[in-house]
Biotite code that builds the C-alpha atoms (Angstrom):
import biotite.structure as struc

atoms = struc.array([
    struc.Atom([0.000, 0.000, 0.000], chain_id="A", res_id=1, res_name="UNK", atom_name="CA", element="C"),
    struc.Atom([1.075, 3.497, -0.982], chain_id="A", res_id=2, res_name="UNK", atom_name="CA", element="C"),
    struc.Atom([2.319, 5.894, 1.788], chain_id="A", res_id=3, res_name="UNK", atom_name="CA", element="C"),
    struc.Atom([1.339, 9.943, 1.863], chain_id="A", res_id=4, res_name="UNK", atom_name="CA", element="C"),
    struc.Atom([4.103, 12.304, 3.292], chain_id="A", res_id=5, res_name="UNK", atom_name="CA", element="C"),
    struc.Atom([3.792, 15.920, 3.042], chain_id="A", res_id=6, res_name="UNK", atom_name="CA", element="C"),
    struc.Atom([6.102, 18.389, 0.970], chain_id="A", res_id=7, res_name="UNK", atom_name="CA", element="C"),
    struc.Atom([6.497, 22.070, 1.619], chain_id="A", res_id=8, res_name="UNK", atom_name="CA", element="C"),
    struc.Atom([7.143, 24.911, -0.333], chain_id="A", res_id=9, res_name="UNK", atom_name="CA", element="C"),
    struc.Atom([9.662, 27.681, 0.514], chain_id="A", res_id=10, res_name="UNK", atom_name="CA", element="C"),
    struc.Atom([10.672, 30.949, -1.090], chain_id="A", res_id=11, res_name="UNK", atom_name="CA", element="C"),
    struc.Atom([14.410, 30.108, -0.417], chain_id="A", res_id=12, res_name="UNK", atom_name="CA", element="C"),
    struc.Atom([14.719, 29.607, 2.977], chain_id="A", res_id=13, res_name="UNK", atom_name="CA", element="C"),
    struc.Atom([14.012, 25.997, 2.788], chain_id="A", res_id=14, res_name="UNK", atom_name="CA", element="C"),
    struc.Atom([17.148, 24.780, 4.283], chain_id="A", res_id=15, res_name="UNK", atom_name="CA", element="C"),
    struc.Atom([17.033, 27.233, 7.504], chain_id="A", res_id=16, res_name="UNK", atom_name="CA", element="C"),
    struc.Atom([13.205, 25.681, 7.977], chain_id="A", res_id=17, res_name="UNK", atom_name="CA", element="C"),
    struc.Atom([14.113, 22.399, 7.632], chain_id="A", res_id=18, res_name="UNK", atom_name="CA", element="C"),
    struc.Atom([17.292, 22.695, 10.134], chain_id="A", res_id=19, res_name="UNK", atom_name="CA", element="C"),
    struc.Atom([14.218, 23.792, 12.534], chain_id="A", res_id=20, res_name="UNK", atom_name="CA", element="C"),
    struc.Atom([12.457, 21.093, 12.057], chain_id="A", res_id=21, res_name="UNK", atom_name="CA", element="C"),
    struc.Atom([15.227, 18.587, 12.294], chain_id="A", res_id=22, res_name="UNK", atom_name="CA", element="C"),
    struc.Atom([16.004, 20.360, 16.134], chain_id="A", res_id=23, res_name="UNK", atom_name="CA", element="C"),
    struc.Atom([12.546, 19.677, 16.668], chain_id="A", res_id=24, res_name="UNK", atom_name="CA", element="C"),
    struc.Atom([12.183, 16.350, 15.209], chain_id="A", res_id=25, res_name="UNK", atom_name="CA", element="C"),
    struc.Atom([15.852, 15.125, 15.394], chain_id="A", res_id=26, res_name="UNK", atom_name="CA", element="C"),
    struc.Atom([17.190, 12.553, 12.507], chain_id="A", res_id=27, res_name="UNK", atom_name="CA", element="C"),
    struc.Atom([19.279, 12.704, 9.915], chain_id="A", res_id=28, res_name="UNK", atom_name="CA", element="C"),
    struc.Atom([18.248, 13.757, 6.698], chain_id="A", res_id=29, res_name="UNK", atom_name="CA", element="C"),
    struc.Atom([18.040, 11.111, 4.163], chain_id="A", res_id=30, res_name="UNK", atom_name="CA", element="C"),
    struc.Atom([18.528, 13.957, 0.795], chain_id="A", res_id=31, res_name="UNK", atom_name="CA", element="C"),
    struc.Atom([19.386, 17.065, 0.237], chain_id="A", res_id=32, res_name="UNK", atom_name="CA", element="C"),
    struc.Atom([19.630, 18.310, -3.145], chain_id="A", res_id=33, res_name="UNK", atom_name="CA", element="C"),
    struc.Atom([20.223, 21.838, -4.636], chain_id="A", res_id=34, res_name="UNK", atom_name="CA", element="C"),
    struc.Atom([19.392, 22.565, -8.174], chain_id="A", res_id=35, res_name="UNK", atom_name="CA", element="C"),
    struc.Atom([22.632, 23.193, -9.504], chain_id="A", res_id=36, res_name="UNK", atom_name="CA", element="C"),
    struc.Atom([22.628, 19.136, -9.114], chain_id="A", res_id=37, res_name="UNK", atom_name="CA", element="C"),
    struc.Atom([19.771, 19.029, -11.661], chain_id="A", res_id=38, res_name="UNK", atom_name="CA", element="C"),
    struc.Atom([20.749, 18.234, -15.333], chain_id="A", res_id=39, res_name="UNK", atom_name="CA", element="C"),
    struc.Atom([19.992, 20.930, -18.054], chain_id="A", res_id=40, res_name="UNK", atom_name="CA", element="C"),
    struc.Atom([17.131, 20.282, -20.195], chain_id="A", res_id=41, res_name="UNK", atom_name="CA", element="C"),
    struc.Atom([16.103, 22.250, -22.881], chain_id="A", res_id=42, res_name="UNK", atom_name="CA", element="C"),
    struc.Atom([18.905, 24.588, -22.479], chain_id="A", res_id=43, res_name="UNK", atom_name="CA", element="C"),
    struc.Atom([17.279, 25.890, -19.044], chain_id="A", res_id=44, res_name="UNK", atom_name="CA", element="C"),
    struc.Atom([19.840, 27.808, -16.324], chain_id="A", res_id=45, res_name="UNK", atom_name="CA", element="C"),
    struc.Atom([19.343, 28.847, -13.010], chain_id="A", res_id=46, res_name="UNK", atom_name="CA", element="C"),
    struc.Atom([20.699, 32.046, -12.081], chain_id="A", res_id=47, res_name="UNK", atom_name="CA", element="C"),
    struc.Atom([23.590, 31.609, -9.287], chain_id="A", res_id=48, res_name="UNK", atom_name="CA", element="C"),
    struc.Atom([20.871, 32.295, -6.420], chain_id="A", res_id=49, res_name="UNK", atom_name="CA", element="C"),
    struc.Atom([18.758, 30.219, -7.796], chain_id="A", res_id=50, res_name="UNK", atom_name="CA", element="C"),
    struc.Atom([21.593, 27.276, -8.239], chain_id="A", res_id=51, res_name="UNK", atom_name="CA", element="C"),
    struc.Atom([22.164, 27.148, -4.700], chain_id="A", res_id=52, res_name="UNK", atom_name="CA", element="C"),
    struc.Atom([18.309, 26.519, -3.621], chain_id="A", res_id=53, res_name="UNK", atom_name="CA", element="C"),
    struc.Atom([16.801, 23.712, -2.322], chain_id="A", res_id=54, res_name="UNK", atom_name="CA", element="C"),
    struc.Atom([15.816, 21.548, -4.963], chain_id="A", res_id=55, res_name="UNK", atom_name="CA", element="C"),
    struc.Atom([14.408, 18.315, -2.737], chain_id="A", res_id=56, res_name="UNK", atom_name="CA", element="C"),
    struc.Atom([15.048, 17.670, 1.137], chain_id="A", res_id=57, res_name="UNK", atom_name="CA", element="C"),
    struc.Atom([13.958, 14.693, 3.215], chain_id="A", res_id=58, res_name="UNK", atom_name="CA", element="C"),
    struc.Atom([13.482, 14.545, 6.611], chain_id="A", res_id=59, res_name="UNK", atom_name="CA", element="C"),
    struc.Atom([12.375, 11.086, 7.695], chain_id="A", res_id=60, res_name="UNK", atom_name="CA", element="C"),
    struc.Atom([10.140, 11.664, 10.955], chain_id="A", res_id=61, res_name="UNK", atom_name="CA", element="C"),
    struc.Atom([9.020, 8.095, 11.400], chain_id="A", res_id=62, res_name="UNK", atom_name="CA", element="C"),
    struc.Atom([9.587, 4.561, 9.468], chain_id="A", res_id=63, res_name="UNK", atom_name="CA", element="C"),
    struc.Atom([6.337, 5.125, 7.547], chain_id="A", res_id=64, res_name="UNK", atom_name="CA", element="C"),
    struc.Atom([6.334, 8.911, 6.949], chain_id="A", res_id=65, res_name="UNK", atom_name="CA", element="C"),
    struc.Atom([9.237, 11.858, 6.019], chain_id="A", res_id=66, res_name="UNK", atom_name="CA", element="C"),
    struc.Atom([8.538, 15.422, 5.862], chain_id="A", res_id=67, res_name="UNK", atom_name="CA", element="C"),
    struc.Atom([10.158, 16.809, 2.648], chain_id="A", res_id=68, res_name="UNK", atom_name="CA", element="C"),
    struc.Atom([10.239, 20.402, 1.186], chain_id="A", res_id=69, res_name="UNK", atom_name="CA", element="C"),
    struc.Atom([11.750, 22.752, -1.778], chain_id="A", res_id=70, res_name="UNK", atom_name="CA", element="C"),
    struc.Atom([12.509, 26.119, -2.873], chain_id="A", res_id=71, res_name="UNK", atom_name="CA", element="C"),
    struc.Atom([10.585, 27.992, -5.503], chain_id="A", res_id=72, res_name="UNK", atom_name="CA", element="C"),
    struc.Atom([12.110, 28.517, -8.516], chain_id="A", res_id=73, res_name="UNK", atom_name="CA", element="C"),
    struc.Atom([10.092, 31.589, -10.346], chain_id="A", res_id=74, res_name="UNK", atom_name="CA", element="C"),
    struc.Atom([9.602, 29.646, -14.017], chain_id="A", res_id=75, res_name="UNK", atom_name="CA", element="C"),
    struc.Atom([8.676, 25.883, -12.576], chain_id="A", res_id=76, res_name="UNK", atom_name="CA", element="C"),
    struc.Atom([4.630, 26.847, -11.804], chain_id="A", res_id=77, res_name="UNK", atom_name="CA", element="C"),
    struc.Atom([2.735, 28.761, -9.341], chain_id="A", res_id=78, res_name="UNK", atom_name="CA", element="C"),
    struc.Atom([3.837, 31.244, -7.247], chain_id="A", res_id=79, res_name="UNK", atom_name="CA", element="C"),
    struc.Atom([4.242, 30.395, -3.826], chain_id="A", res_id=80, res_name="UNK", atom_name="CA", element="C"),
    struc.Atom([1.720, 31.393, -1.566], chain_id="A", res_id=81, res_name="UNK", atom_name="CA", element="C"),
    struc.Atom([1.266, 30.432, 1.896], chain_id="A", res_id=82, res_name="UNK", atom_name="CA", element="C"),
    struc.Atom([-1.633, 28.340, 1.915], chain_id="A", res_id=83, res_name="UNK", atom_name="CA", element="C"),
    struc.Atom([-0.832, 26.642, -1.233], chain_id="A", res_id=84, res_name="UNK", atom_name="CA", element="C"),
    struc.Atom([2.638, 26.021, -0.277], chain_id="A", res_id=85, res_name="UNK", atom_name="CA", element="C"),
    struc.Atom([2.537, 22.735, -0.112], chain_id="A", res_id=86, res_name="UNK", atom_name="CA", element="C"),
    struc.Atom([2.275, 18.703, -2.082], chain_id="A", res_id=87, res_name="UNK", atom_name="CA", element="C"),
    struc.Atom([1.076, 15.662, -0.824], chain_id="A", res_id=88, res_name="UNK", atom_name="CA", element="C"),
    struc.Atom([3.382, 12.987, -1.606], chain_id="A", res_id=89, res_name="UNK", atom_name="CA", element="C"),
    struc.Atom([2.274, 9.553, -2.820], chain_id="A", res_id=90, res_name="UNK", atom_name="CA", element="C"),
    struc.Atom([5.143, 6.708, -2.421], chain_id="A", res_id=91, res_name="UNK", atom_name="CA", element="C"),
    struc.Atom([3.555, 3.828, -4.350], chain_id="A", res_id=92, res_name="UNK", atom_name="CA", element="C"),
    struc.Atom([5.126, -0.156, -3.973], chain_id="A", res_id=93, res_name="UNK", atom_name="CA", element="C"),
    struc.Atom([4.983, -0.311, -7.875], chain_id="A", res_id=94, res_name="UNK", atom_name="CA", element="C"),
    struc.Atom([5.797, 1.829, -11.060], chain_id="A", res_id=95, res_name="UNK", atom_name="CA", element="C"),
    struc.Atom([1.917, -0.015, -12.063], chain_id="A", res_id=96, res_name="UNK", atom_name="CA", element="C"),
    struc.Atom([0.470, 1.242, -8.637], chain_id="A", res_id=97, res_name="UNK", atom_name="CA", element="C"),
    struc.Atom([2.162, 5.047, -9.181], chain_id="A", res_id=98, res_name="UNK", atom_name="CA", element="C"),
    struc.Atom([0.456, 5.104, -12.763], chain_id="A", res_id=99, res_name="UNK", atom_name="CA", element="C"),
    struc.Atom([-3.141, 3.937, -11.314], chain_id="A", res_id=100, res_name="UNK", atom_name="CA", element="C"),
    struc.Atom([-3.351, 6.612, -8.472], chain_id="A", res_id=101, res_name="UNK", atom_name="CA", element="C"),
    struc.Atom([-1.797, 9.165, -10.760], chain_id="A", res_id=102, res_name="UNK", atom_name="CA", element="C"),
    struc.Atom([-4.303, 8.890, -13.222], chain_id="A", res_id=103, res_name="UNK", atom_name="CA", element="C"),
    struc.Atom([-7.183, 7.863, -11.025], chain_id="A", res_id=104, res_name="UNK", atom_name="CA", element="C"),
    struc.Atom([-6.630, 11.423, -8.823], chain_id="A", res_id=105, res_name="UNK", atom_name="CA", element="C"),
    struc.Atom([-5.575, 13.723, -11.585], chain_id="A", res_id=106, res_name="UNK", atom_name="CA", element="C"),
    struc.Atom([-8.335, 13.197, -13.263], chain_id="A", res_id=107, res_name="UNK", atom_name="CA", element="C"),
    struc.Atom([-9.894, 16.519, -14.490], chain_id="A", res_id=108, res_name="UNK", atom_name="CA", element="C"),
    struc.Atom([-7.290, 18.118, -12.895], chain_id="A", res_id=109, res_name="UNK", atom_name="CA", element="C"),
    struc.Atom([-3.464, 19.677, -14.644], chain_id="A", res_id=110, res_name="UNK", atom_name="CA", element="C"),
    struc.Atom([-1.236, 17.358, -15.044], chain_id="A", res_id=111, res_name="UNK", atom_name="CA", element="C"),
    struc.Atom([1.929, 19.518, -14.255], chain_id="A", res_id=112, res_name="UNK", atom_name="CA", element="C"),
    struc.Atom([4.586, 16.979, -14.483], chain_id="A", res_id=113, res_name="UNK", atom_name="CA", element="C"),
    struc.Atom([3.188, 13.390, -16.426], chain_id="A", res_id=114, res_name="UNK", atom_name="CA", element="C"),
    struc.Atom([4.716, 10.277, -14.692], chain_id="A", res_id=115, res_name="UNK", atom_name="CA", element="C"),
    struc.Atom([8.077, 9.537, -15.728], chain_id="A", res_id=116, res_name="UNK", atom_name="CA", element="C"),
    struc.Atom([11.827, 8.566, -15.016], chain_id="A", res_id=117, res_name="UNK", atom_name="CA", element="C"),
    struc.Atom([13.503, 11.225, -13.599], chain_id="A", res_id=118, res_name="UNK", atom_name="CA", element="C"),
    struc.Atom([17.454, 11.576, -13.026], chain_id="A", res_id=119, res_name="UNK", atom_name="CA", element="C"),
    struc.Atom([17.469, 10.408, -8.926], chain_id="A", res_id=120, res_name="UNK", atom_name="CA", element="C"),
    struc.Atom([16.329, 7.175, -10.367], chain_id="A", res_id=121, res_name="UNK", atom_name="CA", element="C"),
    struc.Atom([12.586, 7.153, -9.174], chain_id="A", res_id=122, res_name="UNK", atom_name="CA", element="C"),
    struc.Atom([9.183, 7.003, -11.639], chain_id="A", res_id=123, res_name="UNK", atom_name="CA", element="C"),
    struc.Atom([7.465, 10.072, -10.910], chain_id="A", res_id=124, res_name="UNK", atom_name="CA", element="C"),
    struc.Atom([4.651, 13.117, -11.481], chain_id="A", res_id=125, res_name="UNK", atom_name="CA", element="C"),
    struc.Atom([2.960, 16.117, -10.090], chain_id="A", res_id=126, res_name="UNK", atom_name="CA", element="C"),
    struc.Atom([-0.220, 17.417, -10.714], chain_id="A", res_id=127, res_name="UNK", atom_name="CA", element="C"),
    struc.Atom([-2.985, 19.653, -8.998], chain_id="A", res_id=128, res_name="UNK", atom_name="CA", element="C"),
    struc.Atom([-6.304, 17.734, -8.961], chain_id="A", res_id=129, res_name="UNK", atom_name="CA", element="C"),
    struc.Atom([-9.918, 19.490, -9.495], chain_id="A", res_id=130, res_name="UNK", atom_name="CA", element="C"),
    struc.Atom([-10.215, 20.348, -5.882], chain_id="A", res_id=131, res_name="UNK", atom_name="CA", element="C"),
    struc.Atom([-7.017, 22.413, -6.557], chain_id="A", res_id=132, res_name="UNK", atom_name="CA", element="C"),
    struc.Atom([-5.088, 19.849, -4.275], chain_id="A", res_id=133, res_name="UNK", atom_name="CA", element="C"),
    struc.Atom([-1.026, 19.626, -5.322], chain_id="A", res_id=134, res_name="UNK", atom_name="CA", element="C"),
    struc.Atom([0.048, 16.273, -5.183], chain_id="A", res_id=135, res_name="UNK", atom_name="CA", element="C"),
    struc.Atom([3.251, 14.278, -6.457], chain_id="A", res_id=136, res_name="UNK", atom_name="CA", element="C"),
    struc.Atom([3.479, 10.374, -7.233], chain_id="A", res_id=137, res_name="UNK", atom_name="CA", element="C"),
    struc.Atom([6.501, 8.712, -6.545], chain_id="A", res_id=138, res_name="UNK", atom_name="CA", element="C"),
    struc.Atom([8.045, 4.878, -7.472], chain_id="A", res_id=139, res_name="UNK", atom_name="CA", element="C"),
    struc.Atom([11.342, 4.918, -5.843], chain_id="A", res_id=140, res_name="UNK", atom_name="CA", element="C"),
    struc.Atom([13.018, 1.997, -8.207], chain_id="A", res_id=141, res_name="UNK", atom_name="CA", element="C"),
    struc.Atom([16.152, 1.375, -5.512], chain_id="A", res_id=142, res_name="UNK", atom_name="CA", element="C"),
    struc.Atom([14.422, 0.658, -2.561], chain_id="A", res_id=143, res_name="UNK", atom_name="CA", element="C"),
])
């Protein structure tokens, strides 16, 4: 069965937030990436600000759930605004089960990101459904 985690949305002070929470919460954190360590595609850049930014932390709270969080990067969707500043996170058991709650919940919704292989080696998507709920689908394939 699928496990839901939350994921918040910062406007670059992800990592100082997070460091709070991990005082709070204590742990290790299991990622942290910044998007300088995302490949190029389509020619995109990030300015050097922009580079250094959060691009995906983890922050496992218990052995079923992780509270996770990014920066916003002005180009990559919505504006950040608190109140919408945040995903729920799907981890599905199979690349089968990702694509059947994927599809099942984004229906008439916008599909943001369609399901696919990304470069940290997991299936995933991100879409907002038609209660204007953000949500992101995950098949870690190294588990």
């Amino acid at each position: 069965m699928a496990t839901i985690n939350t994921d918040l949305v910062f406007n670059g002070n992800c990592k100082e937030a997070f460091d709070f929470y991990k005082s709070v919460f204590g742990g290790e954190y299991s990622y942290v990436g910044k998007y300088k360590e995302m490949p190029s595609k389509d020619g995109r850049k990030f300015s050097a600000q922009d580079a250094e930014k959060i691009m995906h932390i983890s922050l496992p709270i218990s052995k079923e759930t992780s509270l996770m969080g990014n920066d916003y990067i002005e180009g990559f969707g919505n504006k950040t605004i608190f109140g919408n500043n945040f995903s729920l996170s799907i981890d599905s058991e199979s690349k089968e089960e990702a694509d059947k709650l994927f599809g099942a919940l984004s229906e008439g919704g916008k599909v943001t990101m369609p399901m696919d292989n990304t470069f940290w080696d997991a299936y995933f998507g991100m879409f907002t459904d038609k209660f204007g709920i953000n949500w992101m689908v995950s098949f870690q394939k190294k588990q």
